[in-house]
N, C-alpha and C positions, 0 to 999 in steps of 0.2 A: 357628639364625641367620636361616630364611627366615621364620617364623610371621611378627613382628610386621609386615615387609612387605606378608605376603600378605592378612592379615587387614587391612588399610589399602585395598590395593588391592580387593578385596570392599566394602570400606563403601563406599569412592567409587566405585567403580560400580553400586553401589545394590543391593547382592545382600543387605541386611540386613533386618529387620522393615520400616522406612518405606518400602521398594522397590513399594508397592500398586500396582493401575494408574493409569492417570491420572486417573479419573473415581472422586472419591469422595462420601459425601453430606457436605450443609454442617454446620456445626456447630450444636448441637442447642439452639432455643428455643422458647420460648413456643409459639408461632404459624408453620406452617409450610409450613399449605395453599400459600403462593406460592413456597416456597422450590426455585432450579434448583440440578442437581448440579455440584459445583467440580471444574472439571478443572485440577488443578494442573496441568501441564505448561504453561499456557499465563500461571498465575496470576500477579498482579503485586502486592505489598503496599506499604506505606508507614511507613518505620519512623524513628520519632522519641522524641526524649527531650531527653536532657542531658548534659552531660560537664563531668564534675569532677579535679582532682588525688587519688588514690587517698589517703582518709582518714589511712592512717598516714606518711603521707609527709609532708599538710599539718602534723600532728603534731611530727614531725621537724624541719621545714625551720621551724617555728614554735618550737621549744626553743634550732636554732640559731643563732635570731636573723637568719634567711635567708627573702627575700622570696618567697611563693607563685608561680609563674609563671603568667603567663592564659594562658587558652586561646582567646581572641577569634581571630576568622579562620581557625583551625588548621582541614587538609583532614582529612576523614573517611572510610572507607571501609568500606563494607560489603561483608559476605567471607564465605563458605565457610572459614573458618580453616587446617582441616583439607588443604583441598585446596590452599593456599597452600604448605604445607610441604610438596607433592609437586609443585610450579610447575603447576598445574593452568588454563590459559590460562580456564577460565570460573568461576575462583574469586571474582573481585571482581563483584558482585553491585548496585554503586550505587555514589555520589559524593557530595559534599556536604558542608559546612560548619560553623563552630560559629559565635553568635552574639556578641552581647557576654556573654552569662549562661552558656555554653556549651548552649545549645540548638540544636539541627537535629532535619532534616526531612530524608529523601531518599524520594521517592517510585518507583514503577516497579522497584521490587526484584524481580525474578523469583525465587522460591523453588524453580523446576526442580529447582535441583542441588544443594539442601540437602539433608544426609543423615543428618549427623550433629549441627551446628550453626550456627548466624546468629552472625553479631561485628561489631562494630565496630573497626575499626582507627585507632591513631591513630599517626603516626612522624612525628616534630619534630625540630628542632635543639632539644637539653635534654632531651628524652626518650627512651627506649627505645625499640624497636618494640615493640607489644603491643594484645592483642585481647581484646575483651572480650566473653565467652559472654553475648548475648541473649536465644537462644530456644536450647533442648536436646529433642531428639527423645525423648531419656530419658522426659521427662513424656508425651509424647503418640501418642510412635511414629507419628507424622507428621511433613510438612514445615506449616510456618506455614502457616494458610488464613484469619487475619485480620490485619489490621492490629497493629504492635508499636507501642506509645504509652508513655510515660513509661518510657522503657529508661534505666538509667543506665549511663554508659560512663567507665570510669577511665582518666586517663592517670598515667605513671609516670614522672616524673625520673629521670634519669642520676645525678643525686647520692644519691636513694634505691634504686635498682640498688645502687651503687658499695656503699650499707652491707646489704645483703644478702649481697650479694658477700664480702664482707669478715666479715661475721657467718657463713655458712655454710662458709668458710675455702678456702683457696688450694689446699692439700695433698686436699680432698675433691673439687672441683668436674673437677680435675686426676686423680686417682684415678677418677670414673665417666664422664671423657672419654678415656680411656686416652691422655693429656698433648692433646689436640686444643685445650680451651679452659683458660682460667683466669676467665673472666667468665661470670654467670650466659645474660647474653643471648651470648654465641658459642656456649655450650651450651645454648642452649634452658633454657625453664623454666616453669614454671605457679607463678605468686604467685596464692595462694588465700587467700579467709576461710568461718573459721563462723562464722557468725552462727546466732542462735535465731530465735522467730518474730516478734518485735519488731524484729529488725536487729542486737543486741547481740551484740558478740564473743561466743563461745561458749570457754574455759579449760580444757583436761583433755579436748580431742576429739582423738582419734588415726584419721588419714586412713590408708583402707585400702586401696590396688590392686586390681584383681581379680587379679591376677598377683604374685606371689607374691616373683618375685626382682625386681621393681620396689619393695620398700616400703623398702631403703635410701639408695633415690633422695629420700627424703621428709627433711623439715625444719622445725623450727619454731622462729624467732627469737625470743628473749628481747626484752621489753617497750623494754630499753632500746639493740637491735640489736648490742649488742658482742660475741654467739657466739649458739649457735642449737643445740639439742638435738634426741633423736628419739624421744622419749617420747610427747608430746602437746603442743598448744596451750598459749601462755603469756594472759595476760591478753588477748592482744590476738586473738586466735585466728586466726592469721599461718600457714599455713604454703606453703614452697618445695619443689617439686621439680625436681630437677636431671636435665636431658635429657645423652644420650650424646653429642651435639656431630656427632652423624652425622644419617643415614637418620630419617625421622620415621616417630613411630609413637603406635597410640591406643591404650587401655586406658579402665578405669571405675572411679571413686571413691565410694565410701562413707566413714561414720562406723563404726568397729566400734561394735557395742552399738546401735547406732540404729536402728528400722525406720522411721521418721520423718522418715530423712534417706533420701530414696532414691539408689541409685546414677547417677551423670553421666558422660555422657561428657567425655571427658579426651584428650591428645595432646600433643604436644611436637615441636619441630622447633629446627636451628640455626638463633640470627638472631631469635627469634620469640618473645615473651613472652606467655600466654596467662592474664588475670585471669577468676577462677570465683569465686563465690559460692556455697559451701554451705547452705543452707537447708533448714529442715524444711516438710515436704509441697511442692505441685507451684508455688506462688504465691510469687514473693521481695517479701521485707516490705517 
């Protein structure tokens, strides 16, 4: 009952691989005769991109004849995800904005107390709360030491919840909340995609935990959201996992069968919807 806590409380306190000292060498080019050593703890980044309504959503609300919602003006936050799901007072990391095209810019990011992962958070009236994995320690077993540029950040509708929701079923959500939630977001939940290396949904990819009694936690919605099985990937390469509605806790995702897909970090908390992108190798398409 205490692991997944204790093993949470270790990552955010930096007892894992990224935990190096402060002073490490910079990232490796060309030319380096002038290059000084980055001492993270003091490092400050700038992370920008764009933000869109999460593809299968505009999908959806586009079949049902239901207008996209902008995202102009909407507040942005960059976060420590992780450390939010354990109210971690130096989770939020930056501030900032979305444009008319959904673009921002927050600069002055301190990456100190990244451990695990960088996000973007977006929480609307019409959306859900939910974060979106930018950078993953996974790849580099480090915290960020340059600038994040072209990140794209998904927001997600309350109406495309609701059909999650409703496709992953009442009786299930209820059953791995031991009756606590009935909604994806009071239980916590990671909406994920595969994608290949082009971007393209990925079909027939079955998401692997590293933990063993977490892979009934896993889901993956039929093309046309009205039920949701636990085989693999339907066309859309969608899948849901549903959080305990409790205590938050991490774990690591693969592709079975894939060395190409490396494992990422993953976590869940109540309240908190967390968007991942699956990809092969360490660069998203």
């Amino acid at each position: 009952m205490m692991r997944p806590r204790f093993l949470l409380c270790c990552a955010l306190l930096g007892l894992g691989p990224v935990a190096c000292g402060p002073a490490v060498e910079p990232d490796p080019g060309v030319d380096r005769s002038d290059s000084q050593t980055v001492d993270t703890d003091h490092l400050a980044i700038t992370v920008a991109g764009h933000a869109e309504v999460f593809p299968e959503a505009t999908r959806l609300l586009e079949a049902q004849g239901q207008a996209v919602p902008s995202l102009e003006g909407l507040a942005l936050t960059i976060e420590e995800p992780l450390r939010v799901g354990v109210s971690d007072p130096e989770s939020v990391l930056g501030n900032g904005s979305l444009g008319s095209g959904g673009e921002f810019s927050v600069s002055d990011v301190f990456v100190r107390t990244v451990n695990l992962s960088l996000a973007a958070t977006l929480e609307h009236a019409g959306f859900v709360r939910s974060s979106t994995v930018l950078f993953d320690t996974a790849f580099t077993r480090t915290r960020p030491r340059t600038d994040i540029i072209g990140a794209r950040v998904w927001a997600v509708p309350v109406s495309f919840h609701d059909a999650l929701t409703r496709a992953v079923g009442d009786s299930a959500i209820r059953a791995h909340t031991a009756d606590r939630a009935r909604t994806l977001s009071n239980a916590g939940f990671i909406l994920g995609r595969v994608v290949d290396a082009s971007g393209a949904p990925v079909a027939g990819a079955r998401v692997v935990p590293d933990r063993g009694e977490l892979s009934s936690r896993i889901y993956y919605p039929a093309a046309d959201f009205q039920s949701a099985r636990q085989d693999a990937t339907s066309a859309t390469g969608l899948f849901v996992y549903v959080h305990s509605g409790a205590a938050a806790d991490t774990f690591t995702l693969s592709i079975e069968g894939s060395r190409s897909y490396l494992p990422r970090n993953a976590g869940a908390a109540s309240g908190l919807g967390l968007v991942l992108t699956l990809h092969p190798g360490s660069i998203p398409p």
